[in-house]
N, C-alpha and C positions, 0 to 999 in steps of 0.2 A: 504493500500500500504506500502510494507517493505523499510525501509530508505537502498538506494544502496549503495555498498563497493565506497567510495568516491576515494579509494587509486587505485581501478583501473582504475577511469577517470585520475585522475595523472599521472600514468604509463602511459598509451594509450597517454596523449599529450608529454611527454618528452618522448617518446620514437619517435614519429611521428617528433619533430625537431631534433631529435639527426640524422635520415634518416635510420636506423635501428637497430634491434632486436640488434645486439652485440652491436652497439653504444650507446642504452638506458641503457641498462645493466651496461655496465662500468659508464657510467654518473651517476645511480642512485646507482651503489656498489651495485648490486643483482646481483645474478648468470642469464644466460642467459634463463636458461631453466623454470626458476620462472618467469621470465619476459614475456616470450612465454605463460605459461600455463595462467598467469592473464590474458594475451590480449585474450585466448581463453574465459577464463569464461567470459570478459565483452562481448563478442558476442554473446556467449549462453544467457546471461542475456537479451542482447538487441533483440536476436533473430534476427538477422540479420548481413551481412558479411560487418567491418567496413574497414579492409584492404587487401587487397592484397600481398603474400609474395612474393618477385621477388629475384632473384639472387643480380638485383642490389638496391635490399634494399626494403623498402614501398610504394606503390600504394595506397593513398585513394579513396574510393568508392565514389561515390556523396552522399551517406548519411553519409558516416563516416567523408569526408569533412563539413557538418554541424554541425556531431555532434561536430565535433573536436575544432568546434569553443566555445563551450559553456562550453567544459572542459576546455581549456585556461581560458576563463574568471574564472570557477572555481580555478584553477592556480593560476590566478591574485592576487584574493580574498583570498586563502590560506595566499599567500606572503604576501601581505596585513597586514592579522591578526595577524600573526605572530610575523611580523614587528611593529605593533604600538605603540609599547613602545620604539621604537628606539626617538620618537621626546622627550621624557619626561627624557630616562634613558641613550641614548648614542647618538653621532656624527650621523645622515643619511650616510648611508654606501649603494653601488650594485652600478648596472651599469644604467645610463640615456643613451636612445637611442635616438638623437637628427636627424633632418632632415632640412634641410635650404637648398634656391638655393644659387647658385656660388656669387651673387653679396651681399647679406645680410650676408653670411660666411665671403667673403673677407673683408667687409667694416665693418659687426659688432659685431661678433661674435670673430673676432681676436681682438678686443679689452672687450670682457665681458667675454668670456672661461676663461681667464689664471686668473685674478682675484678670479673666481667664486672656481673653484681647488684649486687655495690656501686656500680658508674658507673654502670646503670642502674634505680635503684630502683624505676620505674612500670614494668617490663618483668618480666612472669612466665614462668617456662621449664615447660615441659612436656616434661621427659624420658623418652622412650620405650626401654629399653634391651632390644636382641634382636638375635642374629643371623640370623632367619630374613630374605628378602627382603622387601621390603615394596613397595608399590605409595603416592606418598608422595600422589599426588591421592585416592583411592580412601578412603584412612587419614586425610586432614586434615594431614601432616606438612609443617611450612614450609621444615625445610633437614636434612638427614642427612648422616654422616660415614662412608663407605664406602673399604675400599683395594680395589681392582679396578687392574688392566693398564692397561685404560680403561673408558669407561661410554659403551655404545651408545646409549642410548634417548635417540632425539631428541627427544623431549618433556620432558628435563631440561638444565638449565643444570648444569655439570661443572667445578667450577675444583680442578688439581690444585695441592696444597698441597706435599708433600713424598714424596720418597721412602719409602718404609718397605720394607728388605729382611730376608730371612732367613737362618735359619744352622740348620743339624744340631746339637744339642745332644743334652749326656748325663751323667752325674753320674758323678763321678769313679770312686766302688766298681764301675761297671758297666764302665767302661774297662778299668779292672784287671783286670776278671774276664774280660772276653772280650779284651781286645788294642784298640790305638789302632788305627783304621782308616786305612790308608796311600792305599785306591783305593775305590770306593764299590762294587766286589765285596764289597770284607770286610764290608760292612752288610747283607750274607745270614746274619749269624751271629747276629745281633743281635735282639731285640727293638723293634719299636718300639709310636710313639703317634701318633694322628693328627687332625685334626679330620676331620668329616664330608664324604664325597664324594659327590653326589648322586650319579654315575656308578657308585656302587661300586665300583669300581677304585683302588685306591692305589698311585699311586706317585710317585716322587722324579726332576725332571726337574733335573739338574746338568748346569753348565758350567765347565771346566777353562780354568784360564787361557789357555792354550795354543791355545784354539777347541774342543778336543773334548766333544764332549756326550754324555750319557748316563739314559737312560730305566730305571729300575732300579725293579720292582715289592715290593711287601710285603706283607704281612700283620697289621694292626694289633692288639694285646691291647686297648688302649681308644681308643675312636673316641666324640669329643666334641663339639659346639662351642664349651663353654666351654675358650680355651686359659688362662684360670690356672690351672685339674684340668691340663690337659694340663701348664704348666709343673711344677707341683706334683709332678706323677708321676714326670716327669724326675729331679726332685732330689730322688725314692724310691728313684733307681735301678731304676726300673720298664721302662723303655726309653727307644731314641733318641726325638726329638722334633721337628719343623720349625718354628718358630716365627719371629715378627718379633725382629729383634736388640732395639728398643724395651722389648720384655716379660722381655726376658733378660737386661737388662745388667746387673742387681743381681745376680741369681744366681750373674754370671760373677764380678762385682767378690767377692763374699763365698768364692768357691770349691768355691757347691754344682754346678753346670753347668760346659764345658766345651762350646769350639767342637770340632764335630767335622771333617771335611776341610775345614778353613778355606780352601782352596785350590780347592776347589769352590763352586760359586754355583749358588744357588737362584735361582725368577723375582722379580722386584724387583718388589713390588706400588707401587700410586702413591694417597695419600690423598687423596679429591676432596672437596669440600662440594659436595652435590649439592641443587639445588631447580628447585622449576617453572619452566616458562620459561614467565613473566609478566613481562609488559611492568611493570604496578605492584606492586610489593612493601610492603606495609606498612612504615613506618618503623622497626617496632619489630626486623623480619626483617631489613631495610637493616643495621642498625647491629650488629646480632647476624651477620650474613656478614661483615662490615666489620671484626670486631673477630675475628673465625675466622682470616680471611684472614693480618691485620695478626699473631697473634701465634702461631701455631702454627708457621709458618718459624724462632721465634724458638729455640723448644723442641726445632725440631730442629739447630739449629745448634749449640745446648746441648747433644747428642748425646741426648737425651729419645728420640726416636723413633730412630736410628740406632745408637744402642748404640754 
């Protein structure tokens, strides 16, 4: 078997994000019509049609979609090689593609980003912030900040960082009004607030010091993913809340929130930095995990994330 033109799997994936023939061209400083003929020879070669040419730019095929995926990793691995003497002979330099939901950006991330850029000045961050799931190969994303139990997908590398647990919260006037909650029956009387359940079902799985547990359902007035609205609402007196202690512990320290059966425990999510599992990681992602790892234990030991 003859070892294949490597340089037109290259070509074929930068040409396929740049979204077409004259936009791969100028990204890679080749003429257009070079760029065309390559993508034909790798189809002859593969004996099969990987694109689609369309007015308004490239259609991958369902096979060229696979393959496309396995040239990027070649991509990856080029940059990679390339790059490995940047740790030994210069600064980590490109771009980190970073992903984090709205409440770990706002609360942790604006405090480690602008540090992390001043150590690494040739190092540009590309923040994505969302709670929806993301797919981080699929999306380009180098490393993401997720609190999950645990993180199944074998095809990512998981390293948990810190605990992050929660707590029943509620603002004082709403205490008042209805009564402190002594057993998480009395939370049938109450209002509450919730983020989003795919499942549509809400409810509040508690554990009593004691071992006994307790599966108690709700009815939510506002159902969000954004939990600062959520926090927010809380210290409206709009209803109870479930939140991470992290995102609450201001609220509690100024006296607008209130732990509610502090004596009950919610599930303890666990934050991971999660990314591909690649053998080579560009240096610039190296030292951006490197400096995640090293200081976000620090922030939680500072009670940052533990309230």
């Amino acid at each position: 078997m003859s070892l294949p033109d490597l340089t037109n799997y290259f070509i074929f994936a930068r040409v396929v994000a740049a979204g077409s023939i004259s936009a791969g061209a100028r990204e890679l400083n080749m003429p257009k019509s070079t760029v065309s003929r390559r993508l034909t020879e790798l189809e002859e070669e593969q004996g099969i049609r990987l694109v689609h040419r369309t007015r308004k730019g490239l259609k991958l095929t369902d096979i060229g979609q696979a393959f496309l995926i396995h040239c990027e990793t070649l991509v990856s691995a080029a940059e990679a090689a390339q790059q490995v003497t940047q740790l030994m002979l210069a600064a980590p330099r490109g771009k980190v593609h970073v992903s984090a939901p709205y409440a770990l950006s706002q609360s942790l991330l604006t405090e480690l980003l602008p540090p992390f850029m001043k150590a690494y000045p040739e190092i540009n961050v590309e923040l994505t912030v969302t709670n929806r799931p993301i797919n981080l190969v699929d999306e380009g994303v180098d490393v993401a900040l997720r609190v999950r139990a645990s993180i199944e997908d074998s095809s990512l590398i998981a390293r948990p960082l810190a605990d992050s647990p929660g707590t029943l919260y509620g603002a004082p006037a709403l205490l008042a009004e209805h009564g402190v909650p002594k057993h998480p029956l009395d939370l049938l009387h109450f209002p509450h607030l919730s983020l989003h359940y795919i499942s549509g079902r809400y409810t509040y799985q508690l554990s009593a010091e004691d071992g006994e547990q307790l599966t108690l359902s709700f009815n939510p007035r506002l159902v969000t993913d954004d939990m600062l609205v959520l926090r927010e609402a809380a210290v409206q007196g709009e209803g109870l809340v479930a939140l991470p202690n992290y995102l609450c512990a201001d609220a509690v320290a100024s006296g607008q929130l209130q732990r509610v059966l502090p004596n009950w425990h919610l599930p303890v999510g666990i934050m991971h930095l999660v990314y591909p599992h690649r053998r080579g990681l560009l240096p610039a992602v190296r030292v951006f995990i490197d400096y995640m790892v090293e200081h976000i234990p620090v922030l939680a030991q500072r009670s940052l994330l533990i309230g």
